[in-house]
Structures are given as structure tokens and as C-alpha cells.
C-alpha positions in Angstrom: 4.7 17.7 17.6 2.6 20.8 16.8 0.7 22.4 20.0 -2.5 24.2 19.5 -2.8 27.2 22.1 -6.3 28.3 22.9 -7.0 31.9 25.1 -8.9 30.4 28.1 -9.2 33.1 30.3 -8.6 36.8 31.5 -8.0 37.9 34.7 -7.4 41.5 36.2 -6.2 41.9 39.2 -5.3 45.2 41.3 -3.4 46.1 44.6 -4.5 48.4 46.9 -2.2 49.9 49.4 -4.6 49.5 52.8 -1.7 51.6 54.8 1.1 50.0 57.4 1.3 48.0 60.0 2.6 48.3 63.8 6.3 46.8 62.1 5.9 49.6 59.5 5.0 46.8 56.7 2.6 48.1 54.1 -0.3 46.1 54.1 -1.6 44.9 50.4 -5.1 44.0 49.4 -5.6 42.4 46.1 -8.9 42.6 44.4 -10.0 40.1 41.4 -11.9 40.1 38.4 -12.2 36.7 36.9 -13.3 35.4 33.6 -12.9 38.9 31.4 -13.4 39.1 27.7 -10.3 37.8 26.3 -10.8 40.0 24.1 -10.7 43.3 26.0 -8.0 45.5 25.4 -5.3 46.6 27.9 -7.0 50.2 28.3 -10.2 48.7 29.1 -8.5 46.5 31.8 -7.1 49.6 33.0 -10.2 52.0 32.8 -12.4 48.7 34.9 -9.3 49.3 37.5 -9.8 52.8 37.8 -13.3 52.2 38.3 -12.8 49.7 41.1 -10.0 52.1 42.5 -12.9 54.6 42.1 -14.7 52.6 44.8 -11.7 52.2 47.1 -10.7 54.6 50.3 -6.9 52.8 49.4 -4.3 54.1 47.4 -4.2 51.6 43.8 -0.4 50.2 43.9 0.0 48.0 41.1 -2.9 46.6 38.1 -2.2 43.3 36.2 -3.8 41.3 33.7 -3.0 37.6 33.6 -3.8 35.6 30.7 -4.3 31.8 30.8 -4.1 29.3 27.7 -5.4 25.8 27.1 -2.5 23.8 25.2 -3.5 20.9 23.2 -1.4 18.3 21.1 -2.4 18.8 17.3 -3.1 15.1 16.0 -2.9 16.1 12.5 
């Protein structure tokens, strides 16, 4: 069986330190950006996360991309 994989989506997300807690627990906020141009490149992703971080009173901790594909059985 051949499988034909189709890019579906793009997602960035970034987490933002928001400082600790009364345990001493740091205390994450993640922001998302859904539906990005497959396309994009990595330092794009990372330059629209420096913008958003640009935004932000927190401290950025962590950027990630997340990809999403559509599998389909070939018939052929």
C-alpha cells in the first residue's frame, strides 16, 4: 500500500515565562499561531516569535513549530 502525505497545516507556538508561583513553580503561558504558510521557513517562524515576544512583558522560554499532515491511501 502506498500512502500519499499531504502538508495540512503549520502551527507556531511560543512559551512565555509569566514568573513563579507561591510553591516556587514557574508559571508557563503558551501563545498560538494557527494555520501559517506551510511554506514559511524556520527563520520566519522564529522572526514572527520574536515579534510576538516583542509584544510581551514575559521572558520567551521555548518557540516550536508543529507541522500536521493529511495521509491518504494511494488507490493506484
Amino acid at each position: 500500500m502506498k500512502v500519499i502525505v499531504n502538508q495540512s497545516d503549520s502551527v507556531l507556538k511560543v512559551v512565555f515565562s509569566k514568573g513563579f508561583d507561591e510553591n516556587n513553580k514557574e508559571v508557563l503561558k503558551t501563545k498560538t499561531l494557527p494555520d501559517l504558510r506551510t511554506s514559511a521557513s524556520n527563520e520566519a517562524f522564529y522572526e514572527a516569535a520574536k515579534f510576538m515576544h516583542s509584544m510581551q512583558k514575559h521572558d520567551m522560554k521555548k518557540v516550536t513549530r508543529h507541522e500536521a499532515y493529511e495521509l491518504l491511501e494511494d488507490k493506484e
